[in-house]
C-alpha positions as CSV (number, residue, x, y, z in Angstrom):
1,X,115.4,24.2,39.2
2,X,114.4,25.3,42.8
3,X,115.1,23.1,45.7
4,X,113.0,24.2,48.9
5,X,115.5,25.7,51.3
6,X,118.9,25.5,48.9
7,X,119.2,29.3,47.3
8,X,119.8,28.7,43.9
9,X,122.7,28.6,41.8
10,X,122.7,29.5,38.1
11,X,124.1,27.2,36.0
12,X,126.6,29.8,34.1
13,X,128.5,26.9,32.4
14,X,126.1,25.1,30.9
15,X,124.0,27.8,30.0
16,X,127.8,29.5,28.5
17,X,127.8,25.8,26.3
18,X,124.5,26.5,25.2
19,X,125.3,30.3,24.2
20,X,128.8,30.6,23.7
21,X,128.1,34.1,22.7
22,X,127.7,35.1,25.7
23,X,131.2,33.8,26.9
24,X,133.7,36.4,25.9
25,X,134.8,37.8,29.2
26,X,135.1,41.5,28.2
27,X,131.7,41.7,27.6
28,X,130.3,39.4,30.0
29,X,131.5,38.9,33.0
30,X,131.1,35.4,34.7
31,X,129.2,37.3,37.9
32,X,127.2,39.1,35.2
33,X,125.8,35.9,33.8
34,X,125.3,34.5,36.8
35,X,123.5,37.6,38.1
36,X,121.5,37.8,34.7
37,X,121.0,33.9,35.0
38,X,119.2,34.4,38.8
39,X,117.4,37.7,37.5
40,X,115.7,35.0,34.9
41,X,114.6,32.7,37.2
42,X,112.4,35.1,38.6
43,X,110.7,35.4,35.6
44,X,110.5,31.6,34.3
45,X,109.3,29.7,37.3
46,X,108.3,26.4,38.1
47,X,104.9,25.3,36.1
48,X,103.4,24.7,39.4
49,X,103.4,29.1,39.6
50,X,101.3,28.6,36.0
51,X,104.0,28.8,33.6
52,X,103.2,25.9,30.8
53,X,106.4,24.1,30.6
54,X,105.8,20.7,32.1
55,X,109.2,19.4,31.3
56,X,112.2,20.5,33.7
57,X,114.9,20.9,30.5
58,X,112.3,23.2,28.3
59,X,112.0,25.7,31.7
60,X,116.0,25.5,31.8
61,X,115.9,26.5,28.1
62,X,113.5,29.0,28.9
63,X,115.5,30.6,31.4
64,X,118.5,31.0,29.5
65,X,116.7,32.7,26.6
66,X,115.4,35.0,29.2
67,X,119.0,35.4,31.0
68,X,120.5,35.8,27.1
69,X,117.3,38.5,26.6
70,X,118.7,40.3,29.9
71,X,122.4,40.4,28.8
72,X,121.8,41.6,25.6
73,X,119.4,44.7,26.8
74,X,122.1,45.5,29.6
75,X,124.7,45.3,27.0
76,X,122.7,47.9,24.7
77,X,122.0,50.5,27.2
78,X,125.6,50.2,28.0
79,X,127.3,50.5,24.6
80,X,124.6,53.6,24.2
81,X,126.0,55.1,27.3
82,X,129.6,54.5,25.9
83,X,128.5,56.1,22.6
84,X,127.4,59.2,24.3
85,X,123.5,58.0,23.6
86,X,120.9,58.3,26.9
87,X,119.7,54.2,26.6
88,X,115.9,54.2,25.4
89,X,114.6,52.7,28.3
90,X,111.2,51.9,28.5
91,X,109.2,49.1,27.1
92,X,111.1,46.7,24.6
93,X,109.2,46.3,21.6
94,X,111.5,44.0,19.8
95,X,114.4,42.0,20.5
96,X,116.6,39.0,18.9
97,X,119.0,36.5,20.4
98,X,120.4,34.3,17.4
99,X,117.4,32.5,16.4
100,X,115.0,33.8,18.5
101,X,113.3,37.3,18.1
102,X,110.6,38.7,20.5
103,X,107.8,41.0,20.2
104,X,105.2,42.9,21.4
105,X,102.4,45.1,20.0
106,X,100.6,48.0,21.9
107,X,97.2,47.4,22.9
108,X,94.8,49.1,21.1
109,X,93.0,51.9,23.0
């Protein structure tokens, strides 16, 4: 995904073929994904930075769940900001993108 010395370059269409959801240009901008896109890469990294995805195309997947996870919680704060709401902020206990739903539990103390 990273080339040593090239910045890099989010793949907005593919990743748009993958989630078509997220390609409606009133709510998503194509400098939002591609923003969003190089905001995930920062957290999905190369396995060689000890994330356990040997294979190149399950780290791309990876990343755009992440980059869809981003869009969504930017779109929710900003459609509670629209509706007069003060966005919740803080730590995301749950989230779902299609298929795929996320979430965390507080540590016991």
């Amino acid at each position: 995904m990273h080339c040593e010395g090239k910045p890099f370059v989010f793949p907005v269409e593919n990743f748009l073929s993958e989630f078509p959801e997220f390609g409606n240009a009133s709510l998503f901008t194509e400098a939002q994904v591609s923003r969003c896109g190089k905001m995930a890469s920062r957290y999905i990294t190369e396995w060689r930075h000890g994330f356990p995805l040997p294979e190149k195309e399950d780290r791309l997947y990876a990343m755009y769940l992440m980059t869809a996870h981003i869009l969504t919680m930017r779109k929710n704060a900003a459609d509670d900001l629209a509706n007069g709401n003060t966005p919740a902020g803080g730590r995301v206990r749950k989230a779902t993108v299609g298929a795929v739903t996320v979430e965390t539990d507080s540590p016991n103390s």
